[in-house]
C-alpha positions as CSV (number, residue, x, y, z in Angstrom):
1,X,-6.0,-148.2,-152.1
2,X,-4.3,-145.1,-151.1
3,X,-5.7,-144.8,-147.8
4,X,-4.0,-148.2,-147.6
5,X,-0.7,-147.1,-148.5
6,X,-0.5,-143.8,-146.3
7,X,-1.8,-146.4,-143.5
8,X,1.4,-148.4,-144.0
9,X,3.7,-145.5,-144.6
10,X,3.2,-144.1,-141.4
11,X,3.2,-147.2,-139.8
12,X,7.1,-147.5,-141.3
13,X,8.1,-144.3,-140.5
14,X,6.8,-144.9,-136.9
15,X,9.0,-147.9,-136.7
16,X,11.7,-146.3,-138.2
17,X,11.6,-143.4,-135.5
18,X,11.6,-145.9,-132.6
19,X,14.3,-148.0,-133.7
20,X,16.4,-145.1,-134.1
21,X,15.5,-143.4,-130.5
22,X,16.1,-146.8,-128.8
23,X,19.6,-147.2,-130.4
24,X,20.5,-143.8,-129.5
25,X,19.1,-144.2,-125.5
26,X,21.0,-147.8,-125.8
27,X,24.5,-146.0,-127.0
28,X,24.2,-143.5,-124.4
29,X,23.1,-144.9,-121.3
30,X,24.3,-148.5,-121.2
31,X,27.8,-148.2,-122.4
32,X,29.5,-145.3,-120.8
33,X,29.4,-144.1,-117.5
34,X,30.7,-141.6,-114.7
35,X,34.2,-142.0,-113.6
36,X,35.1,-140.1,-110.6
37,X,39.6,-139.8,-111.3
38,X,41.6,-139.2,-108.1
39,X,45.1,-138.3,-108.3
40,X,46.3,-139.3,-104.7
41,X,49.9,-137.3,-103.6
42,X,51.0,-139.2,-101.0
43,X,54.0,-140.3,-102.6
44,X,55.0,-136.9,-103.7
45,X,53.2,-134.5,-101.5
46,X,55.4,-131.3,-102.7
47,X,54.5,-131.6,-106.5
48,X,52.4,-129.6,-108.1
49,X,51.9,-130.0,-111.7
50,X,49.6,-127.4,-113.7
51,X,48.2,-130.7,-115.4
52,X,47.6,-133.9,-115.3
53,X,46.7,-136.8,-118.3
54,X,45.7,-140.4,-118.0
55,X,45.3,-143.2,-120.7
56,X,43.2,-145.8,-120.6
57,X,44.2,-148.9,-122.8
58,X,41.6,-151.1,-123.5
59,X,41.9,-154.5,-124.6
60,X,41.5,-153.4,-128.1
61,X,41.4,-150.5,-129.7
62,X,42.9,-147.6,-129.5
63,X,44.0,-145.8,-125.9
64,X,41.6,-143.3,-124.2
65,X,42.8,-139.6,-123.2
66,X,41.9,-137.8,-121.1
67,X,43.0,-134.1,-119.6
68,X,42.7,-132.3,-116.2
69,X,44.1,-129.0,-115.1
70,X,45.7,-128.6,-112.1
71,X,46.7,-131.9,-110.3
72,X,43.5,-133.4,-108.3
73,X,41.4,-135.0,-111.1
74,X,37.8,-134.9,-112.1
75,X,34.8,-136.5,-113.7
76,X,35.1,-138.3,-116.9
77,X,32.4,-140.3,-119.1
78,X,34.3,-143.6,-120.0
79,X,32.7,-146.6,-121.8
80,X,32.3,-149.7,-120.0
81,X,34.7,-152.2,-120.5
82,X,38.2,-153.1,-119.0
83,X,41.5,-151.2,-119.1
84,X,44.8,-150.6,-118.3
85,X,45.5,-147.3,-117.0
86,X,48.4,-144.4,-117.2
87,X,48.8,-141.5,-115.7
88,X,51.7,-138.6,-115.7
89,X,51.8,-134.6,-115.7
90,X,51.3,-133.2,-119.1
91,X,52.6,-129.6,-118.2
92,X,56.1,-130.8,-119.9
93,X,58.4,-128.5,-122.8
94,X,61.2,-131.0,-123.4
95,X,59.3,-134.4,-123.3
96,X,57.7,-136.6,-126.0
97,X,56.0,-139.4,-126.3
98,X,56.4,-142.8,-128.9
99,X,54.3,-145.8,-129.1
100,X,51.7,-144.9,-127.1
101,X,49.1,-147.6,-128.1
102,X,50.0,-150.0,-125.2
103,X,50.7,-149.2,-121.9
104,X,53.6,-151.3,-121.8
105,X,55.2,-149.7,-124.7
106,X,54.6,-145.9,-124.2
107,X,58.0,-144.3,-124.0
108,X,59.0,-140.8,-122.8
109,X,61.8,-139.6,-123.8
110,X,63.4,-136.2,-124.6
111,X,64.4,-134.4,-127.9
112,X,68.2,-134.0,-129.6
113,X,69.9,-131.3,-128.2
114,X,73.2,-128.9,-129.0
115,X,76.2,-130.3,-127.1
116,X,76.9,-126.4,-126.1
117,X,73.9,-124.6,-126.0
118,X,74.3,-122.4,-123.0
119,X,78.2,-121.1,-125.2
120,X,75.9,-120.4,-128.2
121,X,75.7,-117.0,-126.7
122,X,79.6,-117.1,-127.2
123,X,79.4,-117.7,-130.4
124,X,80.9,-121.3,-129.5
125,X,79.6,-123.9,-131.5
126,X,78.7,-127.5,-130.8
127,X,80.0,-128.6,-134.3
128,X,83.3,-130.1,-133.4
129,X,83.2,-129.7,-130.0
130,X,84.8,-132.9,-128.6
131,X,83.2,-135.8,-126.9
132,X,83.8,-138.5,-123.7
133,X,85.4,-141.7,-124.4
134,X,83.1,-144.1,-125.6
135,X,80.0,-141.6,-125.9
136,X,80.9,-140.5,-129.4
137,X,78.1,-141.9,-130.7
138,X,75.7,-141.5,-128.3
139,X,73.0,-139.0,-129.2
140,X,73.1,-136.0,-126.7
141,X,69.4,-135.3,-126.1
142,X,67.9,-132.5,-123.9
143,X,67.3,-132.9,-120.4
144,X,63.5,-134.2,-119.6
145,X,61.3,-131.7,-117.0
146,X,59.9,-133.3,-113.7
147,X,57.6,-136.0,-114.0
148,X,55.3,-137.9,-112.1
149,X,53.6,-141.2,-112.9
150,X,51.9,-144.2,-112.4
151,X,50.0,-146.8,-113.2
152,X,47.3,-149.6,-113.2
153,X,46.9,-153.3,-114.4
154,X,43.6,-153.5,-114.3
155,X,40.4,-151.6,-114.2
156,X,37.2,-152.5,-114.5
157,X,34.1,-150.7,-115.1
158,X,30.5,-151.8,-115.0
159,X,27.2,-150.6,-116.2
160,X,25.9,-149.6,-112.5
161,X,24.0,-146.7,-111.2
162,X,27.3,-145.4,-108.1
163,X,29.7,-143.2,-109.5
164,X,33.2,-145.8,-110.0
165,X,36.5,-143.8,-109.2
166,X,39.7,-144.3,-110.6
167,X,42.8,-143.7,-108.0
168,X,46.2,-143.4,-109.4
169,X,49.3,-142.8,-106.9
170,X,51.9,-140.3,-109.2
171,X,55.3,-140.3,-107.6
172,X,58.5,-139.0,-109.2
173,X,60.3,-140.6,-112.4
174,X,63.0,-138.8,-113.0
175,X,66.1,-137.9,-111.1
176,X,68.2,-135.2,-110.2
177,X,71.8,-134.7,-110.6
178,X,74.0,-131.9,-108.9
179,X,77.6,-131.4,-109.8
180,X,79.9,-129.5,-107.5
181,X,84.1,-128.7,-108.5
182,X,85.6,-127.3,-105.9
183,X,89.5,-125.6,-105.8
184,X,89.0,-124.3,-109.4
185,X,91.7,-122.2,-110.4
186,X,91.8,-118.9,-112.6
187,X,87.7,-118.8,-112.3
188,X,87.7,-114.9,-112.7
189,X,88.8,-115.1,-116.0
190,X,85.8,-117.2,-117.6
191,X,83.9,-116.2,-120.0
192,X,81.4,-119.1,-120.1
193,X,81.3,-122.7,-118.7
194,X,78.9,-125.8,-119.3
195,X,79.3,-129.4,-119.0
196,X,77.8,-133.2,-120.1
197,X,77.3,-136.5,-118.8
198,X,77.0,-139.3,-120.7
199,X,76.3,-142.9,-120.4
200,X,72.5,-141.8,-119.3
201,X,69.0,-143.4,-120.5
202,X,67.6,-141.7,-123.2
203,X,64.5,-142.6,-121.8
204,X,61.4,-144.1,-119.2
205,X,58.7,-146.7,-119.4
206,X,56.4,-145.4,-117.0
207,X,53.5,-147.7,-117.8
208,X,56.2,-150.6,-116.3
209,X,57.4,-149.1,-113.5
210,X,59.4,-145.8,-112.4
211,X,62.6,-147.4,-112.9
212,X,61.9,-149.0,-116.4
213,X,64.5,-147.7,-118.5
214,X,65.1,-147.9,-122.3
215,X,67.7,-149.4,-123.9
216,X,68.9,-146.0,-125.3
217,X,72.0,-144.0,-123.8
218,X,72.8,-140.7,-124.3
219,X,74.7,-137.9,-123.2
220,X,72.9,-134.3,-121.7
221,X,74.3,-131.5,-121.2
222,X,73.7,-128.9,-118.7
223,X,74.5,-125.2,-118.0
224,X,77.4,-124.7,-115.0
225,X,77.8,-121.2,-112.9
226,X,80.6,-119.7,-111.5
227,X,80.8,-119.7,-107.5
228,X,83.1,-118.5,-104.2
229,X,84.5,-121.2,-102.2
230,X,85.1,-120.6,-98.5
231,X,87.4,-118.0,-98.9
232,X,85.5,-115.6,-100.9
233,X,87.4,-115.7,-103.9
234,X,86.0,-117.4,-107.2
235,X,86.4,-121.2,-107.0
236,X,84.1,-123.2,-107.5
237,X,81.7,-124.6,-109.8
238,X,78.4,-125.9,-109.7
239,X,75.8,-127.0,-112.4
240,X,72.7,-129.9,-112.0
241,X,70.3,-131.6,-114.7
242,X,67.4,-134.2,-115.0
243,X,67.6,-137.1,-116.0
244,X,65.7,-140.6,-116.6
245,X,68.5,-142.0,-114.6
246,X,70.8,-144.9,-115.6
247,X,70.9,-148.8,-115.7
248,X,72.5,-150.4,-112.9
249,X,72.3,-153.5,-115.7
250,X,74.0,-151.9,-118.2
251,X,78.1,-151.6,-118.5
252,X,78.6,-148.2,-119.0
253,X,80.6,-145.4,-118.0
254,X,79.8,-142.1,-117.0
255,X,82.1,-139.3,-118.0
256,X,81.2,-135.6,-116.8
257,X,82.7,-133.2,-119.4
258,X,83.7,-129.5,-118.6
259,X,83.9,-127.2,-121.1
260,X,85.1,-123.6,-120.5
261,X,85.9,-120.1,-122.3
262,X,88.6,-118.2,-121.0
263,X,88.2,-114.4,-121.4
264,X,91.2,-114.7,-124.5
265,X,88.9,-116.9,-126.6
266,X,90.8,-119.9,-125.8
267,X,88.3,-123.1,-125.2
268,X,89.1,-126.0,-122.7
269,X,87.5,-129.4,-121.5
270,X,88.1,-131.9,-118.4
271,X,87.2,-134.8,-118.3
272,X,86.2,-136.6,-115.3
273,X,85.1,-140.4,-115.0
274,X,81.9,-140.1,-112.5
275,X,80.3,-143.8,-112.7
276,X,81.1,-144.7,-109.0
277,X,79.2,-141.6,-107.7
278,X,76.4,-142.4,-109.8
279,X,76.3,-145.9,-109.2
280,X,77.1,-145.7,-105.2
281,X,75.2,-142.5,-104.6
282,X,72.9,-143.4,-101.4
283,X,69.7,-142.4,-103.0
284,X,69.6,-142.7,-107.1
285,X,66.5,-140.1,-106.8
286,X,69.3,-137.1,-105.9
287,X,72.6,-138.0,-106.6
288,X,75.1,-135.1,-105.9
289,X,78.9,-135.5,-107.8
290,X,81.8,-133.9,-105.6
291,X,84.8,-133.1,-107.7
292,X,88.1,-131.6,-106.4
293,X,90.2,-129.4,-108.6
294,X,89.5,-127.8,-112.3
295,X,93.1,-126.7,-113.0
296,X,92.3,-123.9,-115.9
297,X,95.3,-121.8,-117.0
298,X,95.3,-117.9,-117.2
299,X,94.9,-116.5,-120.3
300,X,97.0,-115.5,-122.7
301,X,96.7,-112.1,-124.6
302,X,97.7,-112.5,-127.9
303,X,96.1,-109.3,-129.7
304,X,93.6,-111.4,-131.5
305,X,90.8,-110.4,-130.3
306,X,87.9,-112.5,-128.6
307,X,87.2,-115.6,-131.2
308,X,86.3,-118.9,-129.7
309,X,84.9,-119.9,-132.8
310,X,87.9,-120.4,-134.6
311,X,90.0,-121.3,-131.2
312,X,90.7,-125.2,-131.0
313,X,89.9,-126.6,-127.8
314,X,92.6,-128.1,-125.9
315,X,92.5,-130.9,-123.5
316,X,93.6,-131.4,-119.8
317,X,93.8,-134.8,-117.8
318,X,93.5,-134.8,-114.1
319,X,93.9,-137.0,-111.5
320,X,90.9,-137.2,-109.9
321,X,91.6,-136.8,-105.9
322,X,88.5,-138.6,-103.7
């Protein structure tokens, strides 16, 4: 009888250890294989990011990540199945990502930002400091890095014995704004200068497209220098920014902000109302805004010393000559 009953125990564990070796060979061979990713430049053949991701959405369950240094690609091991695919450069500082289960609803977009940031150094402060028309409300967010994206509908891969490759086409996403003020007066007494634009999307749907815009606007600021003009003397100013672009759909103005510190501690902001340049400029990729005239007044020493943070800030019109 218990020659019986070691016969059969064997004879379980034996079963046992087969089952489990098959399962494990089954897992592993038949449903994942080799994915060969290409990243293919043509449409941006200057970029070069230090890294790369892509996302892979399946029908269900939860998206796939993967991770690639430099900007070529490599080999994965994906499961079989089918999937939606994403791909953008992950070698970003001021971008984030939200809803990142679907590929139609993953959002970029950047953090909130100080209005003044590059006058902190001033000891100006963005508390208080005053806003465009209409963009009061609008949350002033940081400007995104350069991006590159694109994206797939659909991608299937099959249990077969060939290597499958994955090719992806990243092109730029964001754009990039210049500003240029020419005949600026009194420049050789500033102390600082930045500026804002508002009425800009706060963010990008890449996995829709590179113009895919959310509904969000927001106003970025950006740090301005100091410049000669023609004649050698200081007069003009220049500044530039990413963005995500703007909505061509949406009704909304775009007001560039100038904010300057004289070398007294007295702080002044123009305003200047830039939605035709944005909306006419020939290629929405680069748009460069001309401005004539900054009219800042000479200072005015008063003997109390260098305190913008207790100065007001005092507003000038102008007419805006084209």
């Amino acid at each position: 009888m218990k020659n019986i009953l070691n016969t059969v125990t064997m004879a379980a564990l034996l079963v046992a250890a087969t089952s489990c070796e098959h399962k494990d060979l089954c897992l592993d061979h038949a449903h994942a294989v080799e994915v060969e990713v290409v990243f293919d430049w043509r449409n941006a053949p200057d970029a070069a990011p230090a890294s790369m991701s892509l996302y892979l959405f399946p029908g269900d369950g939860e998206a796939l990540r993967y991770d690639f240094t430099g900007r070529d690609g490599g080999t994965i091991r994906v499961p079989i199945g089918k999937y939606e695919a994403l791909c953008l450069n992950s070698d970003t500082e001021n971008i984030g990502y939200r809803n990142t289960e679907r590929k139609g609803t993953f959002e970029v977009t950047t953090q909130t930002s100080p209005l003044l940031g590059g006058l902190s150094a001033l000891g100006v402060r963005s508390e208080g400091a005053p806003r465009a028309d209409g963009a009061g409300d609008e949350r002033v967010a940081l400007s995104p890095d350069m991006l590159w994206s694109d994206h797939a509908e659909s991608i299937e891969l099959k249990h077969i014995p060939a290597r499958q490759r994955i090719t992806l086409y990243p092109e730029q996403s964001v754009c990039r704004y210049t500003v240029e003020i020419r005949n600026a007066e009194n420049l050789k007494y500033v102390f600082g200068v930045s500026g804002s634009i508002s009425g800009l999307a706060g963010g990008l749907l890449p996995g829709t497209g590179p113009d895919a815009l959310t509904g969000e606007r927001v106003t970025i600021p950006f740090d301005a220098a100091v410049g000669e003009g023609e004649n050698g003397e200081k007069s003009v100013v220049t500044g530039g920014l990413l963005t995500f672009g703007h909505s061509p759909a949406v009704d909304k103005a775009h007001q560039l902000t100038v904010y300057a510190v004289l070398s007294d501690g007295s702080k002044w902001y123009y305003t200047y109302d830039v939605t035709g340049q944005i909306h006419s400029a020939p290629d929405p990729r680069n748009v460069h805004i001309v401005l004539d005239g900054l009219p800042l007044p000479k200072p005015i020493t008063n003997g109390g010393g260098f305190q913008p943070e207790v100065e007001p800030w005092k507003p000038v019109e102008i007419d805006l000559k084209m």
